[in-house]
N, C-alpha and C positions, 0 to 999 in steps of 0.2 A: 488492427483487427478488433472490430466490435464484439462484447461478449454480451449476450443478450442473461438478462436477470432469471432468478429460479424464484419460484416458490418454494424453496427448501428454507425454513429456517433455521435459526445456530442451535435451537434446542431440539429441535428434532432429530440429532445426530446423536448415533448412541456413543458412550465417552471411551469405545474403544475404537470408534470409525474416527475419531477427531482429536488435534491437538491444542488446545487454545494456544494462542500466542501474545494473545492481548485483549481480555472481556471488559475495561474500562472501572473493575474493582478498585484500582489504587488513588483513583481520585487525583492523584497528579500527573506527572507523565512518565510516569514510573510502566515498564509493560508486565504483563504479568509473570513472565519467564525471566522476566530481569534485564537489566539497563532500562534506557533513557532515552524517548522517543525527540529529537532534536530538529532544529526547523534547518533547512539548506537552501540556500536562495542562488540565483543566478550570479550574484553578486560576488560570487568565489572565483570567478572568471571574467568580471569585468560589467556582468550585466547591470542591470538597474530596477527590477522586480524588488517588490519588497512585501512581505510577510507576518504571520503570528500565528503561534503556537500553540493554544490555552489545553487546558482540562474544562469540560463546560457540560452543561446538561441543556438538552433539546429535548425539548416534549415528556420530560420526566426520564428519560435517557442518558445517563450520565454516557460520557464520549471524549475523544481529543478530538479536538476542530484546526484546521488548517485555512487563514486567512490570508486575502490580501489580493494584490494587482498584481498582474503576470503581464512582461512588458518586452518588446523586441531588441528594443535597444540597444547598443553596444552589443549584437549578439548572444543577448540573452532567450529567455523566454521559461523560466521554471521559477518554483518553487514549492518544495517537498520537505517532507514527515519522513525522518528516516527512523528504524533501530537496527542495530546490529545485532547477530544470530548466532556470531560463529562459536560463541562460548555459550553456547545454550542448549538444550535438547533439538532442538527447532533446525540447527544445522547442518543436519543428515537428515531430509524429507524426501526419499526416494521410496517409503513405501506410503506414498500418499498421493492424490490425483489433482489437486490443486487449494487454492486458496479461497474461502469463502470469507466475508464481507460482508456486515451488517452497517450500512451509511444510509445517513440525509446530505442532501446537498441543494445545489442552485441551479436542477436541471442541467447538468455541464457532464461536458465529459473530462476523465481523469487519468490518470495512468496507474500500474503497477511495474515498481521495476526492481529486481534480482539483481544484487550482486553475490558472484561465486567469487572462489578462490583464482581463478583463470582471469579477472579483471583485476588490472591497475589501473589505468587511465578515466579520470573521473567523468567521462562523457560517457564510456562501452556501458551496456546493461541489457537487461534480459528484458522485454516489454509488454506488457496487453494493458486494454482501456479496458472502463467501466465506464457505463452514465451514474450518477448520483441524483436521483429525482427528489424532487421537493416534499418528503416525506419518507419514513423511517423504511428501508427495502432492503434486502437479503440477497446478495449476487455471489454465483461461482465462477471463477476464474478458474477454469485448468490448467494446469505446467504446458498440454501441446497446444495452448497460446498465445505463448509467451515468443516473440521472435527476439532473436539476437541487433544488436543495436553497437556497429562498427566494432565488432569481434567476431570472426569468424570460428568458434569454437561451439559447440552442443551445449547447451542445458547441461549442468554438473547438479541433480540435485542432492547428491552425497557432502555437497562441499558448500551451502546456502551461507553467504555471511552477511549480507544485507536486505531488509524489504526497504522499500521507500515506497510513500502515497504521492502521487506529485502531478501537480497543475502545470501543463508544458502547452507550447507550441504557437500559442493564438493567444493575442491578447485579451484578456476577461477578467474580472473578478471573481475569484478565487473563493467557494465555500462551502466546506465539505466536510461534514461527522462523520467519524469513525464508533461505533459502539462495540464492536465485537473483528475481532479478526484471528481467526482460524484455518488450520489446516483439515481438510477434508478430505474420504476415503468413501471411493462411489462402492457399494455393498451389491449392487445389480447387477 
């Protein structure tokens, strides 16, 4: 499911509608809530996609960038930015209406994908796209667009323990900034 971009930017939310999860302060890949934003490639299964991680600044925007080839081969086809939630405030977001997103990218589209408590199996996830256009843009992603991906279970968003960014499905290169990513609360 395509989520079409807002003109809502990350500052025009007031700091009791929103959670930061990660505004790109720590200059490494450190997220603001804590831990350690990590690269995940297809290659954990046999693929052959290959990737990179950095901390980097676009356009005077400091950001984490997610690089590289995305490749089908041996059944692959990803490569993702992940952090884990489950020990952070961030992993009980059921009083909130989705994820907002401040990226540049290479006109591509990307994914978002949720792991709950209810997933073992490193394929299952929770999923909606973004596009990433070629200049710095501001997109909401709500929780009910998120579809279930080889787990038949609902959305748990009491139980959130992973986000990951990730380049899937179609072979491209791969290049996408993150400057800001937040939980968002529609006030209307």
């Amino acid at each position: 499911m395509k989520i079409m971009p807002t003109s809502i930017g990350c500052t025009s939310l007031m700091a009791d509608e929103s959670m930061i999860i990660d505004d790109r302060s720590s200059g490494s890949l450190a997220s603001t809530l804590g831990g350690e934003w990590r690269l995940i490639t297809d290659g954990v299964m046999g693929g052959v996609s290959s990737g990179n991680l950095t901390a980097d600044n676009i356009e005077g925007m400091p950001c984490m960038r997610l690089t590289g080839n995305v490749r089908l081969e041996n059944s692959g086809g990803f490569i993702q930015a992940a952090v884990d939630l489950q020990d952070t405030e961030a992993s009980d977001v059921s009083d909130y209406q989705g994820l907002l997103l401040k990226v540049w990218g290479n006109d591509k589209e990307y994914n978002l994908h949720l792991r709950t408590k209810d997933i073992w199996l490193p394929w299952q996830s929770y999923r909606a796209s973004f596009h990433a256009p070629a200049h710095w843009h501001s997109v909401k992603v709500p929780f009910t667009s998120f579809t279930s991906y080889r787990i038949g279970k609902k959305l748990d968003l009491k139980h959130l323990k992973r986000i990951g960014i990730v380049a899937i499905g179609q072979e491209f290169t791969a290049d996408l900034c993150i400057a800001n990513l937040s939980l968002y609360k529609d006030t209307r």
